[in-house]
N, CA, C and O atoms as a GROMACS GRO file, in nm:
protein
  344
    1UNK      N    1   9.862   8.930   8.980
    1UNK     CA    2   9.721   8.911   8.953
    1UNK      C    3   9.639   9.000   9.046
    1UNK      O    4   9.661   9.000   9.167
    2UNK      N    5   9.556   9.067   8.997
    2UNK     CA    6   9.429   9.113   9.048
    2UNK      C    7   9.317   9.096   9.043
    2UNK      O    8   9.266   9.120   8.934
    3UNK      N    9   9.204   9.035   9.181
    3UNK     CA   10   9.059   9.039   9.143
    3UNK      C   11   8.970   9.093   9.221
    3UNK      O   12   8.999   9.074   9.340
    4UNK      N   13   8.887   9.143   9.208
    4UNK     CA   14   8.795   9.183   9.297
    4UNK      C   15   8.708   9.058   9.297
    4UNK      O   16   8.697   8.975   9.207
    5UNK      N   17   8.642   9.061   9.431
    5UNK     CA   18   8.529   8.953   9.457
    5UNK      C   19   8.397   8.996   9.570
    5UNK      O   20   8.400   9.016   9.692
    6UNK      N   21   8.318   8.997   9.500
    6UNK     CA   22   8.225   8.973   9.555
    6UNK      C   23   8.108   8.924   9.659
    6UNK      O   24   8.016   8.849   9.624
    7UNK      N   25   8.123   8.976   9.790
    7UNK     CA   26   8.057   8.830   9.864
    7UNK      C   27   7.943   8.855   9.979
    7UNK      O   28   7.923   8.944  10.061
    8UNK      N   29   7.871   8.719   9.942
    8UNK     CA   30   7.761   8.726   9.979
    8UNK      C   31   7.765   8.629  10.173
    8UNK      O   32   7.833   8.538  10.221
    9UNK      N   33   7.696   8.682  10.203
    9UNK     CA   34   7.692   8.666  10.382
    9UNK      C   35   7.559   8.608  10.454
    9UNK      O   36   7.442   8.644  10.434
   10UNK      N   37   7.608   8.508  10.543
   10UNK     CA   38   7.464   8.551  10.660
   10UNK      C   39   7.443   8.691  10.760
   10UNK      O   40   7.527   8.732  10.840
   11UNK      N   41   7.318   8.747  10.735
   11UNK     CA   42   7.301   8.850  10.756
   11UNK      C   43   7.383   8.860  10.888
   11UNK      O   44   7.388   8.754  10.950
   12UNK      N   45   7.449   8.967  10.945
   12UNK     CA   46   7.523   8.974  11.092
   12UNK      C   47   7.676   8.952  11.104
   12UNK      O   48   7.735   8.966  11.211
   13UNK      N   49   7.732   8.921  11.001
   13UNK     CA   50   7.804   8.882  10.997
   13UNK      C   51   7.956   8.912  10.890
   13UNK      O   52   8.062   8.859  10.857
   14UNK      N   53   7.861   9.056  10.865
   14UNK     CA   54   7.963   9.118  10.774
   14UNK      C   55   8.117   9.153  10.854
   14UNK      O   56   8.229   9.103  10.838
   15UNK      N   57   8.065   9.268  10.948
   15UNK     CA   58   8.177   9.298  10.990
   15UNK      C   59   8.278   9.225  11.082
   15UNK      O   60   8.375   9.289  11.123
   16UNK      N   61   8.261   9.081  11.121
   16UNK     CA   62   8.370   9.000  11.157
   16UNK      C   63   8.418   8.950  11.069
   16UNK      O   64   8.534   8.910  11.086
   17UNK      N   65   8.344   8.925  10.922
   17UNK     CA   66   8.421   8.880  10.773
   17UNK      C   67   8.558   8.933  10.733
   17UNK      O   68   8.662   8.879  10.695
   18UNK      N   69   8.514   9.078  10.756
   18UNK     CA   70   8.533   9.216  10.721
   18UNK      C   71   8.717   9.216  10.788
   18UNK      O   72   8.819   9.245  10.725
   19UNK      N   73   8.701   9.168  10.953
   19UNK     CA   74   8.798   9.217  10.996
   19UNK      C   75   8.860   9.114  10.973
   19UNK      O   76   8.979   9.142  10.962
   20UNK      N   77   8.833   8.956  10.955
   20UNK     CA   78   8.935   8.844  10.918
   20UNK      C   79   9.008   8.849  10.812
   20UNK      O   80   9.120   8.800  10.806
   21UNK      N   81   8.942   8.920  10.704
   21UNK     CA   82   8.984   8.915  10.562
   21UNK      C   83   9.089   9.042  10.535
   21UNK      O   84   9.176   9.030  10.448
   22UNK      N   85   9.077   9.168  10.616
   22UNK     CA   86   9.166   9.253  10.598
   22UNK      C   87   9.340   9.233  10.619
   22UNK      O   88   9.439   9.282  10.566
   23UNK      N   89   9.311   9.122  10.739
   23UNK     CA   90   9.421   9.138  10.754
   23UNK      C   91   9.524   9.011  10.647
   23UNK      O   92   9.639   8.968  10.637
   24UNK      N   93   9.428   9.001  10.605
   24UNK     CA   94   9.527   8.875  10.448
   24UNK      C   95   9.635   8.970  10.429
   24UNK      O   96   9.607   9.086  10.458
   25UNK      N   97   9.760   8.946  10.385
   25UNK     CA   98   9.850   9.062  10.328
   25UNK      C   99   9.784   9.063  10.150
   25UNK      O  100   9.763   9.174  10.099
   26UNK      N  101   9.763   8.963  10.085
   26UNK     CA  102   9.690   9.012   9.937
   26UNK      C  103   9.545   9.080   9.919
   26UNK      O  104   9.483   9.103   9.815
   27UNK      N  105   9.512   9.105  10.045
   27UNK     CA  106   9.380   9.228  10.038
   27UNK      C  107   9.402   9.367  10.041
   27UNK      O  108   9.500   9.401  10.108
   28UNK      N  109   9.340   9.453   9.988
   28UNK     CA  110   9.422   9.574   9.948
   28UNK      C  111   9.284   9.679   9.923
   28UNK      O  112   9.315   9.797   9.908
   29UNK      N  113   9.200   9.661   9.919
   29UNK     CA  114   9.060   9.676  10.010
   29UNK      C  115   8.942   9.594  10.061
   29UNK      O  116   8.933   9.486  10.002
   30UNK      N  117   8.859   9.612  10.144
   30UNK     CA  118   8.766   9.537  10.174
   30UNK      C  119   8.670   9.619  10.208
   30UNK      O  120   8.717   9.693  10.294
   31UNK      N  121   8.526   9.654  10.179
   31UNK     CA  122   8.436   9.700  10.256
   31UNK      C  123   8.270   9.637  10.254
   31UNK      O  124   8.227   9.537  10.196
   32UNK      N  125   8.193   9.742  10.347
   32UNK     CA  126   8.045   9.650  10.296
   32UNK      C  127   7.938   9.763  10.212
   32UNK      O  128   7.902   9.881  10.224
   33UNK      N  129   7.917   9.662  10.135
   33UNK     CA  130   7.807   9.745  10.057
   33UNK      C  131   7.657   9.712  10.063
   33UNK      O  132   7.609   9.638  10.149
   34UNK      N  133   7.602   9.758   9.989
   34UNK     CA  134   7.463   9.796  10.011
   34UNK      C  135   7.451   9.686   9.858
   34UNK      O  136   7.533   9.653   9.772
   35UNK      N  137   7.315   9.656   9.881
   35UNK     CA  138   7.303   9.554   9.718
   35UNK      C  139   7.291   9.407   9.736
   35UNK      O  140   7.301   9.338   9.836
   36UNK      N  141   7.264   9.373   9.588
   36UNK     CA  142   7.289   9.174   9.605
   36UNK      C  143   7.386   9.142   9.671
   36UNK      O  144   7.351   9.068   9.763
   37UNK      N  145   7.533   9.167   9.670
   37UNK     CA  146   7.627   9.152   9.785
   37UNK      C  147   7.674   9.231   9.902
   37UNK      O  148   7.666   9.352   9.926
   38UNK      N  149   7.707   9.170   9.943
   38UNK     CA  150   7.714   9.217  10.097
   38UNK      C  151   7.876   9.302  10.136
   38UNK      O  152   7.894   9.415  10.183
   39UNK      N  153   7.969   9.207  10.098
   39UNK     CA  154   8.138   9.281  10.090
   39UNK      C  155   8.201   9.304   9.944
   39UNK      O  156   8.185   9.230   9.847
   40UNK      N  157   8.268   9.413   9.948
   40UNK     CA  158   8.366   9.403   9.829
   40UNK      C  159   8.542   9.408   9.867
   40UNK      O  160   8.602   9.486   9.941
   41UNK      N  161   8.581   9.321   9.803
   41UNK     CA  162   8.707   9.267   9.850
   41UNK      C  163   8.796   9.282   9.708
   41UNK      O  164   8.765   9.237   9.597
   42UNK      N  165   8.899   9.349   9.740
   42UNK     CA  166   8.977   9.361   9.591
   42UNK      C  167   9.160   9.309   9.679
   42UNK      O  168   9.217   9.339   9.784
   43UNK      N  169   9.189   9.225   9.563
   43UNK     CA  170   9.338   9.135   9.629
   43UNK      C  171   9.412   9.169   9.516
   43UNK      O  172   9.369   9.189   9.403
   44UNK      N  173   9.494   9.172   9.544
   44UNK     CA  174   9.638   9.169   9.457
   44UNK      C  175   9.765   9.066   9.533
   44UNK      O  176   9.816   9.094   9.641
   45UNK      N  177   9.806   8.925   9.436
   45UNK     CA  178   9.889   8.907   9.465
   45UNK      C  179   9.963   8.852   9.322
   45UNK      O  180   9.904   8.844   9.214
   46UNK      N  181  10.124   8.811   9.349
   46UNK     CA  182  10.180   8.785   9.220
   46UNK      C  183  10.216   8.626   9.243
   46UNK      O  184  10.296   8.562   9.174
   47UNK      N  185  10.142   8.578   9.350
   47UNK     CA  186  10.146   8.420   9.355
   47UNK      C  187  10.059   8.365   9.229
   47UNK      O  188   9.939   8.370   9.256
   48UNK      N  189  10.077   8.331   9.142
   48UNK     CA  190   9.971   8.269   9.085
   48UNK      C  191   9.848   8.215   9.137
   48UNK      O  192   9.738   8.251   9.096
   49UNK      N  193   9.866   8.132   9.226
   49UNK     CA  194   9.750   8.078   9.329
   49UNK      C  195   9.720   8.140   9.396
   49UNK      O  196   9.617   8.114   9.459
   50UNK      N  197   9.820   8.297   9.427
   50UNK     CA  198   9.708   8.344   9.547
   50UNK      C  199   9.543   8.392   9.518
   50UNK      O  200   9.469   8.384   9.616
   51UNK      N  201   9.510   8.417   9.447
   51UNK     CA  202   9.377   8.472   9.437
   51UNK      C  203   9.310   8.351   9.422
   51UNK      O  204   9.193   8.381   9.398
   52UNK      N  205   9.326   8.183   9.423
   52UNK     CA  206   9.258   8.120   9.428
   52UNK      C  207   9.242   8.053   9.599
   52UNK      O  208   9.154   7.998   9.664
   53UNK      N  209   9.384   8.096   9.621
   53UNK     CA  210   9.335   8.073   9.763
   53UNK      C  211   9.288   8.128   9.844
   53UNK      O  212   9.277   8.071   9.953
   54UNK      N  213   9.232   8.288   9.825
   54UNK     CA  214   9.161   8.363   9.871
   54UNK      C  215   9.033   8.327   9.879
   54UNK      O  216   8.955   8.322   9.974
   55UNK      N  217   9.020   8.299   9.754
   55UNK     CA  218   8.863   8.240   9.673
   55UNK      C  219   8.826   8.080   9.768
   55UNK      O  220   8.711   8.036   9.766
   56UNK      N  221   8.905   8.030   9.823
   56UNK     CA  222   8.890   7.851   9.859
   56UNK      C  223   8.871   7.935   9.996
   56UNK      O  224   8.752   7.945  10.029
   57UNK      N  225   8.956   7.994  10.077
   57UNK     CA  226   8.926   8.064  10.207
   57UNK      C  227   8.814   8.130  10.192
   57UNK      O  228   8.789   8.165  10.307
   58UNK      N  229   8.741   8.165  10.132
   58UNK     CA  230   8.638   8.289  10.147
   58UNK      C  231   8.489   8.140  10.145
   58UNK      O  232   8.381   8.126  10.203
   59UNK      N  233   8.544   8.086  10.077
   59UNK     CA  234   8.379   7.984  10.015
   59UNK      C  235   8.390   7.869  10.124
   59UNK      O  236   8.295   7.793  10.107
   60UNK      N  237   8.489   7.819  10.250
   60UNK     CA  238   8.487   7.737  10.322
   60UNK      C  239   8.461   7.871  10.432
   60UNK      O  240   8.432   7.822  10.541
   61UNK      N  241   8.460   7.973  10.437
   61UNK     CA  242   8.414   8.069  10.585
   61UNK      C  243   8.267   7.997  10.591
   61UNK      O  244   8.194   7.985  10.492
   62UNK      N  245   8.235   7.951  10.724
   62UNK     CA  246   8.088   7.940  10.750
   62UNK      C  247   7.969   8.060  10.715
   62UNK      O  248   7.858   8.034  10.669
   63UNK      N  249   8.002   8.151  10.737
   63UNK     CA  250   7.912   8.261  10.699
   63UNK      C  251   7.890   8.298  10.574
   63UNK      O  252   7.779   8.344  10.548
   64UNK      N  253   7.982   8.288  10.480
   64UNK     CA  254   7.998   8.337  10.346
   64UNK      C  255   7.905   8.231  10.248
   64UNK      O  256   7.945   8.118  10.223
   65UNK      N  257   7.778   8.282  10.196
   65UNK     CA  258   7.736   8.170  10.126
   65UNK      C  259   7.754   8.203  10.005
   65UNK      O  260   7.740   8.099   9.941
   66UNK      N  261   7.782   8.302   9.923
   66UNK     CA  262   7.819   8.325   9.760
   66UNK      C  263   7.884   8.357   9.716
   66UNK      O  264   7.815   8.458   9.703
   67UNK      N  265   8.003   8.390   9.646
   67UNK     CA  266   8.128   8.476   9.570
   67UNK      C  267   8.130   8.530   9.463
   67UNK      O  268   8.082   8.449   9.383
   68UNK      N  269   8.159   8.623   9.412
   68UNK     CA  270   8.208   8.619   9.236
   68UNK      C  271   8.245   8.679   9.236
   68UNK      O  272   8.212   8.791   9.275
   69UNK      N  273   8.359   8.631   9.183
   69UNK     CA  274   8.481   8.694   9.152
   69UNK      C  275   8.494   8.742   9.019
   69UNK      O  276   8.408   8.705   8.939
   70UNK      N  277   8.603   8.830   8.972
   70UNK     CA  278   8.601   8.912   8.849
   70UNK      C  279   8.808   8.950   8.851
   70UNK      O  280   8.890   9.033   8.893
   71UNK      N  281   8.800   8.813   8.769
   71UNK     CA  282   8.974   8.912   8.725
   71UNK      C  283   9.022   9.045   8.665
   71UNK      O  284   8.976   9.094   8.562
   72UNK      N  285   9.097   9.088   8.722
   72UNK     CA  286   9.124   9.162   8.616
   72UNK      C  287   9.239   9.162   8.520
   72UNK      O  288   9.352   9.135   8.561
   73UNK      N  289   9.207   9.204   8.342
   73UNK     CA  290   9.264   9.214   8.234
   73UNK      C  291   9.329   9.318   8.220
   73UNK      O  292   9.292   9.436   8.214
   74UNK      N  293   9.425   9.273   8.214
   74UNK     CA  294   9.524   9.397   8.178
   74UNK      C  295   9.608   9.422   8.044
   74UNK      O  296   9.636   9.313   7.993
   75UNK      N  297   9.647   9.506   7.986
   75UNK     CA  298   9.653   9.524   7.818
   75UNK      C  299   9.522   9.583   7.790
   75UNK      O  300   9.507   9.619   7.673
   76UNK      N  301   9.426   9.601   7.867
   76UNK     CA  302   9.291   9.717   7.814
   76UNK      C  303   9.270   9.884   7.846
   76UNK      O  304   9.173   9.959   7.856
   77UNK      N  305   9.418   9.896   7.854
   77UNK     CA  306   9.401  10.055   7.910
   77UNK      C  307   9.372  10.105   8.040
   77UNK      O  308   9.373  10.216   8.093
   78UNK      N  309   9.344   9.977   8.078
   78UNK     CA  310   9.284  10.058   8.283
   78UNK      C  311   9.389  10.063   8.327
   78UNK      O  312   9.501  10.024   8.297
   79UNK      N  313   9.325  10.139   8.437
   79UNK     CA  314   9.435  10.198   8.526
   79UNK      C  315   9.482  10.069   8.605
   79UNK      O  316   9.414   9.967   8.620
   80UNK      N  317   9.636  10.097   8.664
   80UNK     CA  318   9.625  10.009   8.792
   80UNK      C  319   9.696  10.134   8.881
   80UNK      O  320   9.755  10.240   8.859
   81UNK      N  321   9.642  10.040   9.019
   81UNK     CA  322   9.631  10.148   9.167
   81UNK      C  323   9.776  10.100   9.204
   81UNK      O  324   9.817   9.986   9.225
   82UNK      N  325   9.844  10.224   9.207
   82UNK     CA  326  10.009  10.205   9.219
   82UNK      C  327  10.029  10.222   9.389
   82UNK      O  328  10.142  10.202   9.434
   83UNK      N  329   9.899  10.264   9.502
   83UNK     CA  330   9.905  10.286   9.597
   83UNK      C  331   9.913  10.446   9.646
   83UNK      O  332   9.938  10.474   9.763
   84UNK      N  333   9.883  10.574   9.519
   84UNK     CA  334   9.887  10.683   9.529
   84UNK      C  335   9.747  10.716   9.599
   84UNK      O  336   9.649  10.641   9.597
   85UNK      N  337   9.754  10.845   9.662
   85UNK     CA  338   9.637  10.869   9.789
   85UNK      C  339   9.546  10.981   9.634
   85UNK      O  340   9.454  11.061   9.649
   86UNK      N  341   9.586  10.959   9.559
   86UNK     CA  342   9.527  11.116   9.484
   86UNK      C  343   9.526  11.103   9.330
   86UNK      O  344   9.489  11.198   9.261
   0.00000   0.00000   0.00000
């Protein structure tokens, strides 16, 4: 399973989010953006539950007040990131 998620912050508080969440082993990027949300976080794991327990960890962080998440479908032609630099 793969999802990217979305998340929204108390202001200050991105980049200690930032460094807790990287080191998940099912995170596979994380950065901060500019916009209605604050981080973008994309996970890959083949636990079934893992991406929900990402999602239950991210919405009990004190700082984190919003999420949305976005699965991704596969059988639609997109690409998936095999881990190539190019």
């Amino acid at each position: 399973m793969q999802a990217y998620i979305l998340i929204t912050c108390n202001s200050g508080s991105e980049t200690r989010i930032i460094s807790e969440f990287k080191e998940l082993p099912e995170v596979t990027e994380i950065n901060g953006v500019w916009g209605k949300h604050d981080i973008f976080l994309k996970a890959v794991t083949y636990d079934p539950q893992g991406i929900d327990n990402i999602i239950k960890r991210l919405r009990n962080h004190p700082d984190v007040t919003d999420t949305y998440t976005m699965h991704v479908l596969y059988g639609q032609e997109g690409s998936i990131d095999q881990g190539d630099d190019g």
